[in-house]
N, C-alpha and C positions, 0 to 999 in steps of 0.2 A: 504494500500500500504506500502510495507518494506520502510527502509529508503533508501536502495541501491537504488531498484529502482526506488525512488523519485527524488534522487540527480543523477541517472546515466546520465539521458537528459542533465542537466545544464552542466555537468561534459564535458560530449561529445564536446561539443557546444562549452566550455571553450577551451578546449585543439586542438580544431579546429580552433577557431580563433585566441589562441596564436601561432599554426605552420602555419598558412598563414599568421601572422604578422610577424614571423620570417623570413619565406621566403621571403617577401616585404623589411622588413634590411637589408638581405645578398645579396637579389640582386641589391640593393643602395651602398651598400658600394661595391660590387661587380665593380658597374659604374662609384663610384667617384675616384677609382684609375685605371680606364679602360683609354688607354689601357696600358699595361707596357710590351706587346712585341711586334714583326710586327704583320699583319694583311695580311689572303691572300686571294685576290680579283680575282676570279675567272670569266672570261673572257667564254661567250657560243661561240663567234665566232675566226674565225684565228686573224693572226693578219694583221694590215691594216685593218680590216674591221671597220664599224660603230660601232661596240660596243670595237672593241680595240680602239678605237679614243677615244670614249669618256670616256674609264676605265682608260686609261692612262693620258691625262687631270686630270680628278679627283685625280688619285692614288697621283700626280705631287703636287695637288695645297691642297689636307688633312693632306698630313704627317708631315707636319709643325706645324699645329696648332695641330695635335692627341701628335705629337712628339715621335711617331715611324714610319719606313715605314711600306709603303702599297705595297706588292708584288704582281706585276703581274701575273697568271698565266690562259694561254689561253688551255680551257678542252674542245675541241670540238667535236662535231659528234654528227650522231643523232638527226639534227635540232636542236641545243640546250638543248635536253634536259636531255646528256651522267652531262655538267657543272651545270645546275639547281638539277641535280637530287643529284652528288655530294655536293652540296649547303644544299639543304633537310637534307642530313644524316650527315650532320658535326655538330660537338656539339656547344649546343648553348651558345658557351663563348664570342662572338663577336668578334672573331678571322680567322673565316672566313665569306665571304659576297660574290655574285655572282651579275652577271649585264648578268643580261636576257635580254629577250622580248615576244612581244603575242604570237610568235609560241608555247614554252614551259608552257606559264603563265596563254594562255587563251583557244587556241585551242585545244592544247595536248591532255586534257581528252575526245574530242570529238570526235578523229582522232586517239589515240592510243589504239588497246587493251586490252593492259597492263602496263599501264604510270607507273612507277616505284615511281613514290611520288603523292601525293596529292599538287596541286599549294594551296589552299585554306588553307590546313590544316597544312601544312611541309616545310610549307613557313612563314615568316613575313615580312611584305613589309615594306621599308624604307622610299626610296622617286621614284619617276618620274625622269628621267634624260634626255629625250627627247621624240618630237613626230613631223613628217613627211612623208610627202606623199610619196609614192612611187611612181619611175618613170619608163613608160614603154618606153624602148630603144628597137632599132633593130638595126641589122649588115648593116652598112653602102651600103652592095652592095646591099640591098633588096632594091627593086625599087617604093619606097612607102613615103610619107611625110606626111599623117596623119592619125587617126585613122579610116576616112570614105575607104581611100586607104589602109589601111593594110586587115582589115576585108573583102575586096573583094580580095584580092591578098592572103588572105590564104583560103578562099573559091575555088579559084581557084587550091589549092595545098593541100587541107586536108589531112591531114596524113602524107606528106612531110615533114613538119617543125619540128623544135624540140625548145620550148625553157626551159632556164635553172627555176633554183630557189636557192636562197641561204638555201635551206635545206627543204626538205619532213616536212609540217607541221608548215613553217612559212608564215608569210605575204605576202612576194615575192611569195611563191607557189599558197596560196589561191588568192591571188587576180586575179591572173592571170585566176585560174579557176573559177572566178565568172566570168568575161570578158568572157571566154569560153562559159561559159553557157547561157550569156545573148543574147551573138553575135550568137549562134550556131557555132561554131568553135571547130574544130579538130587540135590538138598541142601534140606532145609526150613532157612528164616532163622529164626532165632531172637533177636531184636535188642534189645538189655540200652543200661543207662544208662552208659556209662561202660566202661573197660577192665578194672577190678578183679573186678566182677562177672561178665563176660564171659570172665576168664580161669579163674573161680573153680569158673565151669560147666563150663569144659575138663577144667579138672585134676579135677572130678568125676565125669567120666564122661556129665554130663546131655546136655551138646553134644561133639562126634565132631571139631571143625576151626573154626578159628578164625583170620585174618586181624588183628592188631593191629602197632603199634609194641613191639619188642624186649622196653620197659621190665617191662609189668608181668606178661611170658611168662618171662624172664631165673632167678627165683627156682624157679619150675615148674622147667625146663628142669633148672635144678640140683639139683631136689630126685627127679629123675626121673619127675614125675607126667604130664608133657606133653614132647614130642618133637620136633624144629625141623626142618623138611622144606625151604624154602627162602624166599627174599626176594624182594621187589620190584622191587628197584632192577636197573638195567643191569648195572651192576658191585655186583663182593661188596661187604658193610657191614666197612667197616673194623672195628668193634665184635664183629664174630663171620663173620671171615675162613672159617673152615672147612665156615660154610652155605652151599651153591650156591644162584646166582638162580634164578627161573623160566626166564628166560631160556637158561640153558646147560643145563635139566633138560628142556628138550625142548617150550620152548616160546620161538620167538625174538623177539627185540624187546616182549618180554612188561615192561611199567614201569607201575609202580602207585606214585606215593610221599606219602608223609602227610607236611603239614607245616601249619604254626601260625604265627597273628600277631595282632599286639596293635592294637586298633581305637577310636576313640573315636568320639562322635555325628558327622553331618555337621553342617559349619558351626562347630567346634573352629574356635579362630584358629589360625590356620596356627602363629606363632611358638611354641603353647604344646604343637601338633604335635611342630615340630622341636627342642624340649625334649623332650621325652618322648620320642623316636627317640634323641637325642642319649645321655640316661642310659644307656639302654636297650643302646644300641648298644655302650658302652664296656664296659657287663656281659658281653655275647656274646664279646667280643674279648678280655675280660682271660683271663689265666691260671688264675686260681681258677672267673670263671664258667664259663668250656670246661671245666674238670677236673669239675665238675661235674655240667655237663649230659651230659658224655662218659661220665662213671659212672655215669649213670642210663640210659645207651642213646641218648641225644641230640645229635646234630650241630649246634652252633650253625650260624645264618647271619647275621643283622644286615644292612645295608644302609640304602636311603633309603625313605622312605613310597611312592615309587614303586614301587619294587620288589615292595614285597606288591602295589601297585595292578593292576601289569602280569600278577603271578603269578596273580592273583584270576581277572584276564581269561582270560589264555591258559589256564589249568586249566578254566574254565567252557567255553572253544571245542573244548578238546580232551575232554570229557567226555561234553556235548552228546548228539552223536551213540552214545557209549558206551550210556547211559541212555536210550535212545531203541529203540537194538537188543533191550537184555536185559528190555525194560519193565519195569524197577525206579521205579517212580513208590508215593509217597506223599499218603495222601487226605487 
């Protein structure tokens, strides 16, 4: 064997692991003077909704201790995922970050065509920023008070009704067409940007039934225009104790729950990652951020980048087949 290539292996090898040790410094020191300009936090829903409530919150209570702002900017359409998708392709300096949720993060690839990013790949998860059930509301004139009364009063009117969804592709939409499917129920989708709009159509009368997060049904509810029939979740929502699940309304093991996390490009240096979970995390956990996000209908949750990682996954395997049955697919 020549000496070249004797020594060309070792050689290779070398200069391989001194440029991924290199890369591993520069993006250390990349992090330890991170950040030194704003940062923009891109928003999947309008504003008013549950994901501007809680980006806003956040953006409020990080930019102190980052010691630059955090800009808001709400990129909607597309069920989220026009703002996830621009999230994907922004470069990965930690300068821009998005606050998703499962429609774009877990459903998407099962329901879109032609999803324009990879959640798994063109993503790196931060942290969890909340999780809650969704709540099924009707238009107050529907002549109905629970879920054993709705399912016979739309049986009586299949094809009639319409209800909304805060976007083709998110939790609001599917849930509803699991309830669809389980009940035998006929419902035209009617599928809006956001929750505010979505709600706005309820309490109007245009849509008939509506699936969202608590928050931006909570004021309806009080103002008597829209009606709370029940929730998502397994157990009751601490937040509004006196609504029955699906679950114990006569539909069992019936869980649908909407929740959100904050994502930067793939290829973010891990350390400037686990800053930005780190802020992030101590917001969910303080006293003021929970009282907060609690008032607004919101259960914090925080944890590691993992965590959304793992959520991403397991909500995608258990959905899958969901979306597969009710052929809720988007072209």
């Amino acid at each position: 064997m020549s000496h070249t290539k004797r020594f060309a292996k070792p050689l290779l090898a070398l200069l391989g692991a001194g440029f991924m040790a290199t890369t591993a410094t520069m993006a250390t020191a990349q992090a330890q003077g991170y950040p030194t300009k704003p940062i923009r936090f891109l928003m999947t829903a309008p504003a008013a909704s549950s994901i501007d409530v809680i980006g806003r919150i956040l953006a409020d209570k990080i930019k102190d201790p980052l010691g630059q702002p955090v800009i808001v900017e709400n990129r909607v359409g597309a069920g989220g995922t026009i703002g996830t998708d621009a999230a994907a392709k922004a470069a990965p300096d930690g300068y821009t970050m998005v606050l998703s949720f499962n429609g774009p993060l877990a459903f998407g690839p099962h329901m879109y065509k032609s999803l324009p990013y990879d959640p798994f790949k063109d993503l790196a998860p931060v942290i969890i920023t909340t999780s809650q059930p969704n709540l099924l509301a009707v238009n107050a004139t529907l002549p109905v008070k629970n879920l054993k009364e709705l399912i016979a009063y739309v049986k009586n009117n299949q094809g009639k009704l319409n209800y909304g969804s805060i976007g083709a592709g998110s939790s609001s939409h599917l849930t509803m067409e699991l309830l669809k499917m389980n009940a035998g129920l006929f419902i035209v989708h009617i599928p809006f940007n956001g929750s505010p709009p979505a709600a706005a159509s309820l309490a109007a009368g245009d849509t008939q039934l509506l699936f969202t997060v608590p928050t931006a049904l909570t004021p309806l509810i009080q103002a008597g225009k829209v009606r709370a029939i029940a929730t998502s979740g397994l157990q009751r929502y601490s937040v509004m104790p006196d609504i029955p699940t699906l679950a114990e309304s006569g539909m069992p093991k019936f869980e649908a729950i909407a929740w959100n996390g904050v994502l930067f490009p793939a290829g973010t240096p891990r350390p400037i990652i686990e800053r930005m979970n780190h802020e992030m995390d101590v917001v969910l956990k303080s006293p003021d951020g929970r009282k907060r996000l609690l008032d607004a209908g919101l259960d914090p949750v925080g944890g590691t980048p993992e965590d959304l990682a793992r959520l991403m996954r397991s909500e995608s395997d258990k959905w899958a087949p969901v979306i597969k049955r009710t052929g809720a697919t988007i072209d």
